[in-house]
GUTOR-804912 format. One record per residue (C-alpha): residue number from 1; residue in one letter; x, y, z. Coordinates in nm, 2 decimals. Layout:
// residues N
[NUM; 'a'; [X; Y; Z]];
...
END
This chain:
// residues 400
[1; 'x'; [13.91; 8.72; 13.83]];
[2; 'x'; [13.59; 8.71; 13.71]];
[3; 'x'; [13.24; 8.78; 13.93]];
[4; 'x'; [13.06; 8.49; 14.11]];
[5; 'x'; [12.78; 8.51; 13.86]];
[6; 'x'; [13.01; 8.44; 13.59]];
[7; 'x'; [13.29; 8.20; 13.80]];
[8; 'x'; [13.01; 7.97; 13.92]];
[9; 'x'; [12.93; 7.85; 13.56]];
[10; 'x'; [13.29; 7.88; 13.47]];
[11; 'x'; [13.37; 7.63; 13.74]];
[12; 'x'; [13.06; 7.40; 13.62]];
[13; 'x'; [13.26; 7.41; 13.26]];
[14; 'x'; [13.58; 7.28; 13.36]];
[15; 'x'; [13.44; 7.01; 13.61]];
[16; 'x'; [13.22; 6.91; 13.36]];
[17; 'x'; [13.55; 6.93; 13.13]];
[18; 'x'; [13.73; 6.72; 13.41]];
[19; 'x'; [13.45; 6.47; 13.38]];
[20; 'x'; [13.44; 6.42; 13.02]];
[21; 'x'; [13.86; 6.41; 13.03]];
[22; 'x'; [13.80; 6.11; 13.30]];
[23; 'x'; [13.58; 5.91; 13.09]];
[24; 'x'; [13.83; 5.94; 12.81]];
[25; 'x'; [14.12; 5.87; 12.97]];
[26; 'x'; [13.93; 5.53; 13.15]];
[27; 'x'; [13.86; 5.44; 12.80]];
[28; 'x'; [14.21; 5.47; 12.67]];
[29; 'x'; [14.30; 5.21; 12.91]];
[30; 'x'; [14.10; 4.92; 12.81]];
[31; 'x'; [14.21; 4.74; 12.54]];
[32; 'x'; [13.93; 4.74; 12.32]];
[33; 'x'; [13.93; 4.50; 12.05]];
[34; 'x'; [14.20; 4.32; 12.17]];
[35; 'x'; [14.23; 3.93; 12.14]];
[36; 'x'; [14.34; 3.68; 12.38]];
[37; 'x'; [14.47; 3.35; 12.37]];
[38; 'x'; [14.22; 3.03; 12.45]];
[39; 'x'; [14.41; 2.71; 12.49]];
[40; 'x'; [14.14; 2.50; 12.40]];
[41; 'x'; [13.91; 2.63; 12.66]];
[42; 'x'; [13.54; 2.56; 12.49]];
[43; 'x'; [13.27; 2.45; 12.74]];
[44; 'x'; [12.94; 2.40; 12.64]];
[45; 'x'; [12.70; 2.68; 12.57]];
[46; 'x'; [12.35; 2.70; 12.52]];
[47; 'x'; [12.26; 3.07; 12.31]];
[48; 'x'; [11.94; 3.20; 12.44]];
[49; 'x'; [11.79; 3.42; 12.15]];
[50; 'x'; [11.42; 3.59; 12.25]];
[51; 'x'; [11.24; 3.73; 11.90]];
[52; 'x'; [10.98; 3.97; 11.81]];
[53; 'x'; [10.94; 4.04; 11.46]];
[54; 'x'; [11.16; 4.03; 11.19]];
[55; 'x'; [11.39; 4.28; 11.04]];
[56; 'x'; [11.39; 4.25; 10.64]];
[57; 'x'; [11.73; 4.43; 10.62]];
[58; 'x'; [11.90; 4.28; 10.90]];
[59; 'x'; [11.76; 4.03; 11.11]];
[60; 'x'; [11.86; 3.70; 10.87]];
[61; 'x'; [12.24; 3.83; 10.89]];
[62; 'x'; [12.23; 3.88; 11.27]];
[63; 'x'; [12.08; 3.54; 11.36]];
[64; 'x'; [12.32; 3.41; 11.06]];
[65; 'x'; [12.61; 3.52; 11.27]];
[66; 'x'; [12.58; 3.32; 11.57]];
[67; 'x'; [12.46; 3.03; 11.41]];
[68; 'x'; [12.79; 3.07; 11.22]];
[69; 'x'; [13.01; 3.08; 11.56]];
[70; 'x'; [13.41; 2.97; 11.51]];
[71; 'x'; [13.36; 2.77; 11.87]];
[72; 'x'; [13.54; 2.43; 11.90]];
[73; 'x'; [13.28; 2.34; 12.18]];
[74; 'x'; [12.94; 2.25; 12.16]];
[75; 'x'; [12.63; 2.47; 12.16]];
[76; 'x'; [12.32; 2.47; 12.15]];
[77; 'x'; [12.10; 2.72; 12.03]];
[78; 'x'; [11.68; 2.80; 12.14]];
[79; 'x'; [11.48; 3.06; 11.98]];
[80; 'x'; [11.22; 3.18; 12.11]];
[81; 'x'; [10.90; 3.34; 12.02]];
[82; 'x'; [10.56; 3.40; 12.20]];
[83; 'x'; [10.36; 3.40; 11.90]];
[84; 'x'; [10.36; 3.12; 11.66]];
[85; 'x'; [10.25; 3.35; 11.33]];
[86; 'x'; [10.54; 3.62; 11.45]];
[87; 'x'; [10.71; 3.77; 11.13]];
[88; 'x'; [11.05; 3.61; 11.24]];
[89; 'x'; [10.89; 3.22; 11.26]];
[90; 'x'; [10.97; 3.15; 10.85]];
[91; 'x'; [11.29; 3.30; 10.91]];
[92; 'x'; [11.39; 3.09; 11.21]];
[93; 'x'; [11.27; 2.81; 11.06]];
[94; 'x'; [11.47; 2.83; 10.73]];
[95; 'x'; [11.78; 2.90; 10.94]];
[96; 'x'; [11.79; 2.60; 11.15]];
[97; 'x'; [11.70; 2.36; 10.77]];
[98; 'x'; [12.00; 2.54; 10.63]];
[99; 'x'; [12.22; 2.47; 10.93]];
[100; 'x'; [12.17; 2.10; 11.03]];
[101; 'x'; [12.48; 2.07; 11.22]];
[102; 'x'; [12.38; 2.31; 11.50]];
[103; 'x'; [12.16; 2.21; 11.76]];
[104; 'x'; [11.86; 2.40; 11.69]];
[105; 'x'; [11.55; 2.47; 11.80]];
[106; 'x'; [11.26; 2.68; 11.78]];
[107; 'x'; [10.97; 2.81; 12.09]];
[108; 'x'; [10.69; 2.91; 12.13]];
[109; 'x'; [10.58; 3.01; 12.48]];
[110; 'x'; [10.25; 3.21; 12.44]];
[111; 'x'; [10.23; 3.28; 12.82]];
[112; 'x'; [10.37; 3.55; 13.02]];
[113; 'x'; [10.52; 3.46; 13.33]];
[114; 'x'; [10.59; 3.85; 13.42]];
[115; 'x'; [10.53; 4.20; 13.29]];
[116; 'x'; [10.85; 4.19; 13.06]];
[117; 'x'; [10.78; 3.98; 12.78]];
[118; 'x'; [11.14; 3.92; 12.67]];
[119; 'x'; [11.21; 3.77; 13.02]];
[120; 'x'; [10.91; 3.63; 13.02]];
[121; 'x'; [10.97; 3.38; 12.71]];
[122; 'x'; [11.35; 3.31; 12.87]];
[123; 'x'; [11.21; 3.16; 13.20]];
[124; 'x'; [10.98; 2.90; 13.03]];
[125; 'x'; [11.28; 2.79; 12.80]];
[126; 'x'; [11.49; 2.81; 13.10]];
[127; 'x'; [11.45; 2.42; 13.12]];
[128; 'x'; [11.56; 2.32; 12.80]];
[129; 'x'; [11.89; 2.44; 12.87]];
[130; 'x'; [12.16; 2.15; 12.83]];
[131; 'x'; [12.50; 2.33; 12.91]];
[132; 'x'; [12.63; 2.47; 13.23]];
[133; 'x'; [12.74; 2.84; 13.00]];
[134; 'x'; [12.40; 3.05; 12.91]];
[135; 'x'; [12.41; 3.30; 12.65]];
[136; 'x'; [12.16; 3.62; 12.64]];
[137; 'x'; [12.15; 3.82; 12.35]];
[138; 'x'; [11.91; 4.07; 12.17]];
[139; 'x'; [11.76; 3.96; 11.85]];
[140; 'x'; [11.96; 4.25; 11.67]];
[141; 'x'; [12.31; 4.17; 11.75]];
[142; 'x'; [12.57; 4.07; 11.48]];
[143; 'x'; [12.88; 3.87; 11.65]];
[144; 'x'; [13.21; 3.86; 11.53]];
[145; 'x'; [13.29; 3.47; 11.45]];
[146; 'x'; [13.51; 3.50; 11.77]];
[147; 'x'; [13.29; 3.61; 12.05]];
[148; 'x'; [13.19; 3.31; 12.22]];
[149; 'x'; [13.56; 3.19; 12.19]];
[150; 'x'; [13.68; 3.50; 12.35]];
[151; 'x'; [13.35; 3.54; 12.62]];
[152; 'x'; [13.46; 3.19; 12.80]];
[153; 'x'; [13.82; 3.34; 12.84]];
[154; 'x'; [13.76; 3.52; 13.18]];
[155; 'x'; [13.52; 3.19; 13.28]];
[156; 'x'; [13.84; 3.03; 13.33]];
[157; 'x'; [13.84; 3.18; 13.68]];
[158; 'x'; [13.59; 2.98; 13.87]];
[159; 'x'; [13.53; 3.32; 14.08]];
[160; 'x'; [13.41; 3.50; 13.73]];
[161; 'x'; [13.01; 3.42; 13.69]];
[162; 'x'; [12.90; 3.66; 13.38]];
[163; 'x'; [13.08; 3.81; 13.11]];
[164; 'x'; [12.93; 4.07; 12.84]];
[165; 'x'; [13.00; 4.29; 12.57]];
[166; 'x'; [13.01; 4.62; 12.48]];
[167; 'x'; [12.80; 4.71; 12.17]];
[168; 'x'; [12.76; 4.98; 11.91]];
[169; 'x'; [12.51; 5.10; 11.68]];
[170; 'x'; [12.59; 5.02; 11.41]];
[171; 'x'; [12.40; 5.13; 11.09]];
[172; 'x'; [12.26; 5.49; 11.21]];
[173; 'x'; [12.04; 5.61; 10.87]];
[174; 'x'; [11.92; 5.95; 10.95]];
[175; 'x'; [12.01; 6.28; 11.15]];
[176; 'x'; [11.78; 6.10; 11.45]];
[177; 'x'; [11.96; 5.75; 11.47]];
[178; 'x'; [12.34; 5.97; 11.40]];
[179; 'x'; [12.25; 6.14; 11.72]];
[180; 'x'; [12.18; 5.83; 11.94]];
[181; 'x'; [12.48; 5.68; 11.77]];
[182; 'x'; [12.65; 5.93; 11.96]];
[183; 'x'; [12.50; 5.86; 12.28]];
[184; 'x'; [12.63; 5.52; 12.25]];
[185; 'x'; [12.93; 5.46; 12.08]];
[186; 'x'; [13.10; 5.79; 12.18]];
[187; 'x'; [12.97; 5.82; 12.53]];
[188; 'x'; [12.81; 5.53; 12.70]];
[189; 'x'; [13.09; 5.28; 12.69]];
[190; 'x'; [13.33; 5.55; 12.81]];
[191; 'x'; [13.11; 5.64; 13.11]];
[192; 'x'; [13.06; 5.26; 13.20]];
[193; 'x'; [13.45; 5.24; 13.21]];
[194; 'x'; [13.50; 5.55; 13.42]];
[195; 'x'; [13.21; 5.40; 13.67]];
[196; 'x'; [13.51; 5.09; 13.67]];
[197; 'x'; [13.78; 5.28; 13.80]];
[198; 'x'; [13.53; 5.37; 14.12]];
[199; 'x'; [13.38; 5.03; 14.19]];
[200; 'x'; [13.39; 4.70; 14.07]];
[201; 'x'; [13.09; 4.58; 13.80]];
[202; 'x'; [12.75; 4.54; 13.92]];
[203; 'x'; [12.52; 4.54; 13.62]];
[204; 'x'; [12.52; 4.35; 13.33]];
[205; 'x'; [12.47; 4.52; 12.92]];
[206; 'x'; [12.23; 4.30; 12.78]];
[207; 'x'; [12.31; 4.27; 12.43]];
[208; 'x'; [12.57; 3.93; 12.50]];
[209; 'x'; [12.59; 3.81; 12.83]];
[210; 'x'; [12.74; 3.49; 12.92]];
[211; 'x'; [12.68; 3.35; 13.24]];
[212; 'x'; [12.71; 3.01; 13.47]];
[213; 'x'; [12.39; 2.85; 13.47]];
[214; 'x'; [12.46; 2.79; 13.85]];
[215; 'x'; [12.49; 3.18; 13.87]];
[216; 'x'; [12.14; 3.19; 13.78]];
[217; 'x'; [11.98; 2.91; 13.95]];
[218; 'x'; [12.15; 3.09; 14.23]];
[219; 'x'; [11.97; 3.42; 14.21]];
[220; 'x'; [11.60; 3.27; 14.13]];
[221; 'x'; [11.64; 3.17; 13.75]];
[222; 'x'; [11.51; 3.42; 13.51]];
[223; 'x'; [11.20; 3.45; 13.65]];
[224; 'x'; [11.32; 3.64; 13.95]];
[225; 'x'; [11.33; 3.93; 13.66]];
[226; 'x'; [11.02; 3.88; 13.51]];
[227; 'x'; [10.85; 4.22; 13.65]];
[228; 'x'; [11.17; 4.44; 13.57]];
[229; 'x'; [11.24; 4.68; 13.31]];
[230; 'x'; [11.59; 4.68; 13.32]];
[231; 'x'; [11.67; 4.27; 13.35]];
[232; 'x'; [12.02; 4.30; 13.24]];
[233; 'x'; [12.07; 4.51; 13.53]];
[234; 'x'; [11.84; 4.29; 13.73]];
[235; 'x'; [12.09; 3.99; 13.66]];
[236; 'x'; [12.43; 4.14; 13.71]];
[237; 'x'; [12.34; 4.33; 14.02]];
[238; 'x'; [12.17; 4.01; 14.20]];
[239; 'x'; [12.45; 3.79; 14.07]];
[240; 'x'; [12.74; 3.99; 14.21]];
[241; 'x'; [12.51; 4.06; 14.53]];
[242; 'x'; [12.52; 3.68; 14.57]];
[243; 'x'; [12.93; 3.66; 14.55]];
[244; 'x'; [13.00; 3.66; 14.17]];
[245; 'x'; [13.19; 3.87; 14.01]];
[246; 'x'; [13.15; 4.03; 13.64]];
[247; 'x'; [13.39; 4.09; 13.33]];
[248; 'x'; [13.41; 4.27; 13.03]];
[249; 'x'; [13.51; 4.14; 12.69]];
[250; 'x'; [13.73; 4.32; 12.48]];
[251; 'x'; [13.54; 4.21; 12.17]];
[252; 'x'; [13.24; 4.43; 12.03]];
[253; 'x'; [12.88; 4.33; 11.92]];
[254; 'x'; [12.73; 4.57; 11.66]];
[255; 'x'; [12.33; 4.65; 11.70]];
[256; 'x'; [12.16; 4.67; 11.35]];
[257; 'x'; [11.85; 4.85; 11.35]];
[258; 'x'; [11.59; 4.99; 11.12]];
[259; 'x'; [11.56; 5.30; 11.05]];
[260; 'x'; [11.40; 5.52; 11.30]];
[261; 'x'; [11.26; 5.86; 11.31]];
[262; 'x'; [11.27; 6.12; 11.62]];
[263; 'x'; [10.94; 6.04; 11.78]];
[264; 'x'; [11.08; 5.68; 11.83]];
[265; 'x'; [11.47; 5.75; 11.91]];
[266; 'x'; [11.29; 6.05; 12.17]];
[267; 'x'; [11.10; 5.73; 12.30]];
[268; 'x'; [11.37; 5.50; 12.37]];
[269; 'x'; [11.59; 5.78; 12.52]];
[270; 'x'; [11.34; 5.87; 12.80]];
[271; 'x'; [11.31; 5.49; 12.86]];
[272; 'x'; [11.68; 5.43; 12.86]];
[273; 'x'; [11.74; 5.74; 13.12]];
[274; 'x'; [11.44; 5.66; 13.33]];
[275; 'x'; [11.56; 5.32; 13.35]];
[276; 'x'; [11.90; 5.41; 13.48]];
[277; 'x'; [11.75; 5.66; 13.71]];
[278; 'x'; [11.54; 5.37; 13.91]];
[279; 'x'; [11.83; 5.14; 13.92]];
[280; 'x'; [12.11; 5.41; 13.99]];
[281; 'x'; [11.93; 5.72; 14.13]];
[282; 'x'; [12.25; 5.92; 14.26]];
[283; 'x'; [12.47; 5.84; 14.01]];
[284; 'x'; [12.15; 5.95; 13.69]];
[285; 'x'; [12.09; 6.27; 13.87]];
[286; 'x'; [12.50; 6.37; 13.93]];
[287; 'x'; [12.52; 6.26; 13.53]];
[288; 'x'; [12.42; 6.61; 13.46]];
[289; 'x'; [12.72; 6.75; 13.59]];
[290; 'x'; [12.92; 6.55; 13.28]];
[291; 'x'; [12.73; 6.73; 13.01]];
[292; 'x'; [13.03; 6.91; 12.85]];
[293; 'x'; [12.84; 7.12; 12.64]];
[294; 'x'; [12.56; 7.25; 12.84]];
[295; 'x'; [12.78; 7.40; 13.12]];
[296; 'x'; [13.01; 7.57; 12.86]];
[297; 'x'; [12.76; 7.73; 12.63]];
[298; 'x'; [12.57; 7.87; 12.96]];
[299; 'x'; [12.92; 7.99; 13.10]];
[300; 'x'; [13.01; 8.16; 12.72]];
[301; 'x'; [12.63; 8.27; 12.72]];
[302; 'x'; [12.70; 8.44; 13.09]];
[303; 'x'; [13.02; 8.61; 13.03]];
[304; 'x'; [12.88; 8.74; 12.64]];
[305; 'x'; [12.59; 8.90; 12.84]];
[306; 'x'; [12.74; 8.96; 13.16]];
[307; 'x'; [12.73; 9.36; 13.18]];
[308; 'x'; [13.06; 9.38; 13.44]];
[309; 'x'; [13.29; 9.28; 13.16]];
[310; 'x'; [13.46; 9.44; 12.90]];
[311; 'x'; [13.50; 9.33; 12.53]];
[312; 'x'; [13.88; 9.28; 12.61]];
[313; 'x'; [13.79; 9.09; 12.94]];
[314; 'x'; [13.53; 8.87; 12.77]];
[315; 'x'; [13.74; 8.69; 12.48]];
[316; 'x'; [13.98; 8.47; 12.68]];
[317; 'x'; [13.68; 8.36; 12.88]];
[318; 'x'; [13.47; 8.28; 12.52]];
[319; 'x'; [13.77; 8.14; 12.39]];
[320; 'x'; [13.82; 7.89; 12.69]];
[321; 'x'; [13.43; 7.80; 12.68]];
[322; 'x'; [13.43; 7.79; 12.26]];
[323; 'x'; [13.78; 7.55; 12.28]];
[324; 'x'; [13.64; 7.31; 12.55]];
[325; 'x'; [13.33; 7.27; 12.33]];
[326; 'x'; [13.58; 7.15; 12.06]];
[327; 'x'; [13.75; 6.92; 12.26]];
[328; 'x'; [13.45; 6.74; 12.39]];
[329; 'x'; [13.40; 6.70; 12.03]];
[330; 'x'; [13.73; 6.60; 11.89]];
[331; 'x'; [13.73; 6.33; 12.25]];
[332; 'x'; [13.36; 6.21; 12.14]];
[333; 'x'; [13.51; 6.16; 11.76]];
[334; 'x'; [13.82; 5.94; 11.90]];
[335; 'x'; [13.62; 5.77; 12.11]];
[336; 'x'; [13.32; 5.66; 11.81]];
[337; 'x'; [13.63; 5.57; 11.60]];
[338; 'x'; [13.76; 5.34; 11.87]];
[339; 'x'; [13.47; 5.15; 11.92]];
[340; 'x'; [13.40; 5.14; 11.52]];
[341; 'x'; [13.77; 4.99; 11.48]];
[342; 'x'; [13.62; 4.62; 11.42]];
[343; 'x'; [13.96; 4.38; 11.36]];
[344; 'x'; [13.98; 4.22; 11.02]];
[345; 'x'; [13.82; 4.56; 10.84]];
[346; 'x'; [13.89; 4.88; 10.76]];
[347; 'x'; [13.86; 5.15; 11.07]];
[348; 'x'; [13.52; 5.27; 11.03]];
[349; 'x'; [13.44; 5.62; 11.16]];
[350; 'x'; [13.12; 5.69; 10.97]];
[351; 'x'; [12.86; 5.60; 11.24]];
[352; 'x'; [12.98; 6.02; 11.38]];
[353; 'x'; [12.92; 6.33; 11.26]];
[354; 'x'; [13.17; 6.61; 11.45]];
[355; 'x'; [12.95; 6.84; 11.60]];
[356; 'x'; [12.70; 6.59; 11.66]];
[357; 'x'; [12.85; 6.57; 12.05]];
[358; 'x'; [12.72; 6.91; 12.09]];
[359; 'x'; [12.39; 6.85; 11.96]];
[360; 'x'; [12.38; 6.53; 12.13]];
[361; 'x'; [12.44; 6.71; 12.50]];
[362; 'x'; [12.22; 6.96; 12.44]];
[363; 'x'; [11.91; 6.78; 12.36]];
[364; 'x'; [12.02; 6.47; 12.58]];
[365; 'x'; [11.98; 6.77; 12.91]];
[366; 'x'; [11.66; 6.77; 12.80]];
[367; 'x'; [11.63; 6.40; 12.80]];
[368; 'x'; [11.78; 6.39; 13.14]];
[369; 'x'; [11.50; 6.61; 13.24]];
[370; 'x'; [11.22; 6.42; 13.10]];
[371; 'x'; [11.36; 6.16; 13.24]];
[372; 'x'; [11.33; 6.23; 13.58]];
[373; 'x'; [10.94; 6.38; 13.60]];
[374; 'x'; [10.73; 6.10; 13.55]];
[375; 'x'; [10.74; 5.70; 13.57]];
[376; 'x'; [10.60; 5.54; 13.24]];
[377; 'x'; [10.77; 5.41; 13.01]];
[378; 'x'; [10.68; 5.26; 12.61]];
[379; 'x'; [10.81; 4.96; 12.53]];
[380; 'x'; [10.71; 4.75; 12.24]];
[381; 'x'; [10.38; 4.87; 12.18]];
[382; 'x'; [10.27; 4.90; 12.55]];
[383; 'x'; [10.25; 5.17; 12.81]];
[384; 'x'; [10.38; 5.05; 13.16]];
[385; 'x'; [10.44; 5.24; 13.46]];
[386; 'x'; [10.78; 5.15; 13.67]];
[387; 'x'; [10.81; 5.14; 14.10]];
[388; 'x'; [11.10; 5.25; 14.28]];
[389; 'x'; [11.27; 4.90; 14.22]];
[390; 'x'; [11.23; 4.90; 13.89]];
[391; 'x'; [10.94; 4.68; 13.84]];
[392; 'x'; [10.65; 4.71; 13.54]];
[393; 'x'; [10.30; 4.71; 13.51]];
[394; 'x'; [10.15; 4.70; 13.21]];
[395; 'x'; [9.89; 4.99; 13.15]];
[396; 'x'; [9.66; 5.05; 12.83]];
[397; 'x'; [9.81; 4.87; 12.51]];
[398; 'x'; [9.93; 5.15; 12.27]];
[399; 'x'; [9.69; 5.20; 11.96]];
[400; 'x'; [10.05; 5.23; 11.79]];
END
C-alpha cells in the first residue's frame, strides 16, 4: 500500500481513468453515422448562412454543398453579410447565378442589433424567413448531400424543437491545428455524450442546427441572443427552458478551416473554455478532474521521486501510470477514427497523430487554467469582455 502522498494522486489517476473510460463507453453507444429511413417526410426549410470573408481553399465547396442538398422539399436559402464589399460577396453571388433553381438570396444588414455580429445579421433576416424549419450553420461547414433529409427525421415528433450535428475538424495542416483536432474529434463529442447519460440536452452545437421557427418566436427570436457569446448555447438552453426538447443527428458536418498557427488556435481555446465556463461553471471547473494525462504523469512523477519507495516497489506503480497514459491514447485514436468514418468513403484516420492525446491534455490544463482568470475574450478582430451570463461588450477594436 503506498503512502498518502503518493495514493492521493494515484486515486486522481484512475478517477480520471474512470472518467475518460465513461466518455468512451457513452460514445460507443451512439450510432454515429448511422442512417434512418424518411418516408417522404420533407417540410420546408429556410438555410440561414451568416458570412465574413471568404476562404480561397474552402469556402466555394462548403457553400457548394448545401446549395447542393438531396432534399425532396423546398428550401430556401439567405446569405448574409454586413458588409457589401466583404471578400465572400462575388463568391455568393456567382453561386446563386450558377444555381437558379434554389431559392436564393443574398443580405446585407450593415447594422448591429447586439454585441455578436453573427447573431446580429440573423435577427434582421429573421423576417424573410418563408418556412416553419430554420437552419443555422457556420459559413465553414461542408454537409453530406443527406443532412437536411436526415435533420427533419426526429421533427417528426411534434415534442422535438431543434436538432444539430456533431462536427469535426476536418483539414488540420500543422502540429497547432493536429492538436485542436484532437480536442474535438477525439474528445469533445465523447464528453457531450457522457453529459447525455446524466441529463437530457440543454444546449445546442452551432455548426447545423435545425429548429421550429415557432421554437424561436417562442424564446424572443434571435435577437434575444444578440449580446451573447455563446448563442448556440443561448438557443438550446432557452428553448428547452420553454418546454422543447433537443436531438442529435447521427450524421456529421466537417469544419474546413485555413490554416492556423499557435497564437490563433491558443486564442480560440481560451475563448472556447471561457465560454463553457460562464454558461456551465460547475461542470468547466470539475472538467479538470477528466484530464487523463495530467493526473497520471503527476502520480508517475510522485512515486519516481517519492523517497519512501524502493526501486522494486516503484515499477508496478510507473507501469500502471505509463499503461493508463496509453490507453487514453489508444481510446482518443478510436474515438478520432469514429468520427472521421464519413459513409460512402474510405475510413479516414489522418486528422490524429497517437500521442497527440497526451500533448493535447497537457497543454489543454493549461488552457483550463487561463480559462478561468480573466473575462475577455478575442473574437473576430475585437476584444470583448463577457458578464456572468454570458453577455459581450465590445472593448478596443484589435490593431490585428
Amino acid at each position: 500500500m503506498p503512502p498518502l502522498t503518493v495514493g492521493i494522486p494515484s486515486a486522481l489517476a484512475v478517477l480520471s481513468f474512470g472518467i475518460v473510460t465513461w466518455q468512451f463507453i457513452a460514445a460507443q453507444r451512439f450510432p454515429l453515422h448511422r442512417r434512418s429511413p424518411n418516408p417522404g417526410f420533407a417540410p420546408g426549410i429556410t438555410l440561414l448562412k451568416p458570412l465574413k470573408g471568404c476562404d480561397p481553399d474552402h469556402s466555394e465547396r462548403c457553400l457548394t454543398s448545401w446549395l447542393r442538398q438531396d432534399y425532396a422539399g423546398p428550401l430556401q436559402f439567405l446569405f448574409v453579410v454586413a458588409d457589401a464589399n466583404d471578400p465572400v460577396v462575388p463568391l455568393v453571388q456567382r453561386l446563386i447565378a450558377g444555381h437558379p433553381q434554389c431559392d436564393a438570396q443574398l443580405l446585407v444588414f450593415p447594422e448591429l442589433v447586439g454585441a455578436n455580429a453573427k447573431v446580429s445579421k440573423l435577427a434582421q433576416a429573421e423576417g424573410l424567413i418563408t418556412h416553419d424549419l430554420v437552419l443555422v450553420s457556420d459559413a465553414d461547414v461542408l454537409a453530406p448531400s443527406d443532412l437536411l433529409s436526415q435533420m427533419v427525421v426526429p421533427l417528426q415528433d411534434s415534442g422535438v424543437s431543434l436538432v444539430h450535428s456533431f462536427y469535426r475538424l476536418a483539414n488540420p495542416s500543422n502540429t497547432a491545428m493536429e492538436w485542436e483536432a484532437t480536442a474535438m474529434n477525439a474528445d469533445f463529442w465523447s464528453q457531450v455524450l457522457q453529459s447525455r447519460t446524466l441529463a437530457p440536452m440543454d444546449f445546442a452545437l452551432g455548426a447545423a442546427m435545425l429548429l421550429r421557427r415557432s421554437a424561436l418566436e417562442g424564446i424572443g427570436g434571435f435577437r434575444a441572443l444578440a449580446d451573447y457569446l455563446a448563442d448556440d448555447f443561448q438557443l438550446g438552453h432557452r428553448i428547452v427552458a420553454a418546454g422543447g426538447r433537443i436531438e442529435l443527428t447521427p450524421v456529421v458536418v466537417e469544419c474546413l478551416d485555413a490554416p492556423t498557427g499557435w497564437k490563433t488556435i491558443w486564442t480560440h481555446q481560451v475563448r472556447w473554455n471561457r465560454t463553457i465556463r460562464v454558461c456551465r461553471p460547475a461542470p468547466y471547473i470539475a472538467s479538470i478532474l477528466a484530464n487523463g494525462t495530467l493526473w497520471n504523469a503527476w502520480a508517475a512523477a510522485v512515486v519516481w521521486w517519492h523517497p519512501a519507495l524502493s526501486s522494486r516497489e516503484r515499477g508496478p506503480w510507473l507501469g500502471l501510470f505509463m499503461g493508463l497514459i496509453i490507453a487514453r491514447s489508444l481510446m482518443a485514436q478510436l474515438l478520432a477514427q469514429q468520427l472521421a468514418a464519413v459513409p460512402g468513403r474510405p475510413s479516414r484516420g489522418d486528422s490524429f497523430v497517437f500521442g497527440m492525446a497526451a500533448a493535447k491534455d497537457l497543454l489543454g490544463a493549461a488552457v483550463w487554467v487561463a480559462a478561468i482568470f480573466g473575462n475577455t475574450v478575442h473574437w473576430r478582430g475585437i476584444d470583448y469582455s463577457v458578464d456572468r451570463e454570458g453577455r459581450l461588450t465590445p472593448l478596443a477594436p484589435s490593431k490585428g
